[in-house]
C-alpha positions in Angstrom: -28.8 27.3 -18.2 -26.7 25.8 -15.2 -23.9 25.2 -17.5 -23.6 28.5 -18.4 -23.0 29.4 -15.0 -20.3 26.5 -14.6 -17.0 27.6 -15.0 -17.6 30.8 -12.7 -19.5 29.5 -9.8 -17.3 25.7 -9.8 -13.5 27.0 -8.8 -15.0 28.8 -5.6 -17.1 26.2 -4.5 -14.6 23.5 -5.2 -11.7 25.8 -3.3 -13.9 26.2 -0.4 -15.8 23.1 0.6 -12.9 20.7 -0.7 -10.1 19.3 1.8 -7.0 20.1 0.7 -5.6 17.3 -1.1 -2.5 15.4 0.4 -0.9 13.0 -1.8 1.2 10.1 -0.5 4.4 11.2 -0.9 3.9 14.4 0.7 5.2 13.1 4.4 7.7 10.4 2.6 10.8 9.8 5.2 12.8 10.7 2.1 10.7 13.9 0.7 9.8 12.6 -2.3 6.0 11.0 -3.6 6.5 7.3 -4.0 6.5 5.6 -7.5 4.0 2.9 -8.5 4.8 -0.5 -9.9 3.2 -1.1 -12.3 5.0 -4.0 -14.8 4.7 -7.6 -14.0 8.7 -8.1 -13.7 8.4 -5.5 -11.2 6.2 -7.0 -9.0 7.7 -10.7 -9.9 11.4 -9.3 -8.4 9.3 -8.0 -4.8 7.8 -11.3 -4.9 10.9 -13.4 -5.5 13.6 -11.6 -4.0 11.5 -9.7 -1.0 9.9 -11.0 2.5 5.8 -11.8 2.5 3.7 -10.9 5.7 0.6 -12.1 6.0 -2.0 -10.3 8.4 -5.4 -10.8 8.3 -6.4 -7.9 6.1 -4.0 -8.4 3.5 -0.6 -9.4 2.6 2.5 -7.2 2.1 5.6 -8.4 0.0 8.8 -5.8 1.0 12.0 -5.8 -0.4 13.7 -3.0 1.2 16.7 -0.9 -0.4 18.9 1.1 1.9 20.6 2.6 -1.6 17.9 3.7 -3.5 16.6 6.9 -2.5 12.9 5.9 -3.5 9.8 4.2 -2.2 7.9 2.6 -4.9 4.4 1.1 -4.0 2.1 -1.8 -5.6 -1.2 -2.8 -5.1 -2.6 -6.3 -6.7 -6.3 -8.0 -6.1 -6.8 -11.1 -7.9 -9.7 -12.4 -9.1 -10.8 -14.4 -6.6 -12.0 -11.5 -4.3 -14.5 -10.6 -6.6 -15.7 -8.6 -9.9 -13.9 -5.4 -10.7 -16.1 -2.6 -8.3 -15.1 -5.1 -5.5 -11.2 -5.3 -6.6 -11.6 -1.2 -7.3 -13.0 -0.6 -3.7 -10.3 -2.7 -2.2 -7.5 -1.9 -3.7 -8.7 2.3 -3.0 -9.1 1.3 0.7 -5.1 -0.2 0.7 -4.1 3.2 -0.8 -6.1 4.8 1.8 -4.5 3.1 4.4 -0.9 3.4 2.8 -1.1 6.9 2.9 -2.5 7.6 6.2 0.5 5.5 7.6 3.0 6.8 5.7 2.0 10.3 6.9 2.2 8.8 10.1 4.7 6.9 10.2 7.0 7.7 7.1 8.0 4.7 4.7 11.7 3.9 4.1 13.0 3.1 0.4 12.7 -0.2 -0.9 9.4 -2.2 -2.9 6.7 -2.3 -1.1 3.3 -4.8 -3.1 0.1 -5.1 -0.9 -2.0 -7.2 -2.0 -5.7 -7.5 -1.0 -7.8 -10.6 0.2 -11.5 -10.8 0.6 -11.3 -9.6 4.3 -9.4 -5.9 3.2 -13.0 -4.4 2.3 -15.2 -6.2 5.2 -12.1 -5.2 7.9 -12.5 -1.8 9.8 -10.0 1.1 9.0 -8.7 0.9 11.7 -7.8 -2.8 11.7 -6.5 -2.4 8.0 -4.2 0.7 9.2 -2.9 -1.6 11.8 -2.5 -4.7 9.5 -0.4 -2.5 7.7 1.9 -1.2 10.5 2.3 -4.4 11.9 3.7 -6.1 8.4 6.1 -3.3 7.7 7.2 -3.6 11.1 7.5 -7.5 10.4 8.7 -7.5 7.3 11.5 -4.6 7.6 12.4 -6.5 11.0 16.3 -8.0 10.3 15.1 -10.8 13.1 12.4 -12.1 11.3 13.5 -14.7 8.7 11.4 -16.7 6.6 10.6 -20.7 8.2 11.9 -23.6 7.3 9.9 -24.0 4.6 12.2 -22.6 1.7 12.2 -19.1 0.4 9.2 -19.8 -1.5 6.9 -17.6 0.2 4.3 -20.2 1.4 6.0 -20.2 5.0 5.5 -17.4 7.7 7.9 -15.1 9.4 9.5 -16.7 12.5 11.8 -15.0 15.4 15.5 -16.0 15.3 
């Protein structure tokens, strides 16, 4: 009987008791919605050719693009985190954060790949939104340079 009702009663309940919805590209810095990545040879030329900061709640791979006019975004978990409602919850919390500091802060155009660890779901918002500021500031930084380690990515970010 319910059902009946559905299709009348649903739109004004969902129009007044929902938030409105603000998607991620809504406050870009260049007014467009970001793009995902979502092929492996994408995410292979972030990893190879971009810089890797590690924070505590996750790790961010940049390759920025003063050119391009877009922001695309990626977001990995690997299996060793956990099964796949684990790697769903973490990789919706690095979203989350993503888009509550780009509407903050606005993201510049380039490849951006966050990729979660075990600590992204246990770590507070809070923490995770300032994991995130503090690697794009790091990673977009032009003093920052990889260490003496090799452009392999297993070395951290060290002042010139």
């Amino acid at each position: 009987m319910a059902a009946a009702y559905w299709p009348t009663v649903a739109p004004r309940v969902a129009r007044s008791s929902l938030p409105e919805f603000d998607p991620i590209g809504t406050i870009h810095t260049t007014g467009h919605t970001p793009r995902r990545l979502k092929k492996r040879p994408q995410f292979l030329r972030v990893a190879g050719k971009g810089r890797k900061v590690a924070t505590p709640g996750m790790v961010v791979q940049i390759l920025p693009d003063d050119t391009a006019t877009e922001t695309r975004v990626g977001f990995t978990v690997t299996k060793k985190v956990g099964n796949s409602v684990i790697r769903n919850r973490t990789r919706r919390r690095l979203r989350e954060a993503l888009r509550l500091v780009a509407r903050e802060d606005g993201l510049p155009s380039g490849d951006f790949v966050l990729i979660g660890r075990d600590k992204t779901r246990e770590r507070d918002f809070s923490l995770l939104k300032d994991d995130l500021r503090q690697a794009l500031r790091k990673g977009l930084d032009v003093n920052f340079r990889e260490s003496p380690r090799g452009p392999s990515g297993k070395g951290r970010y060290r002042a010139k």
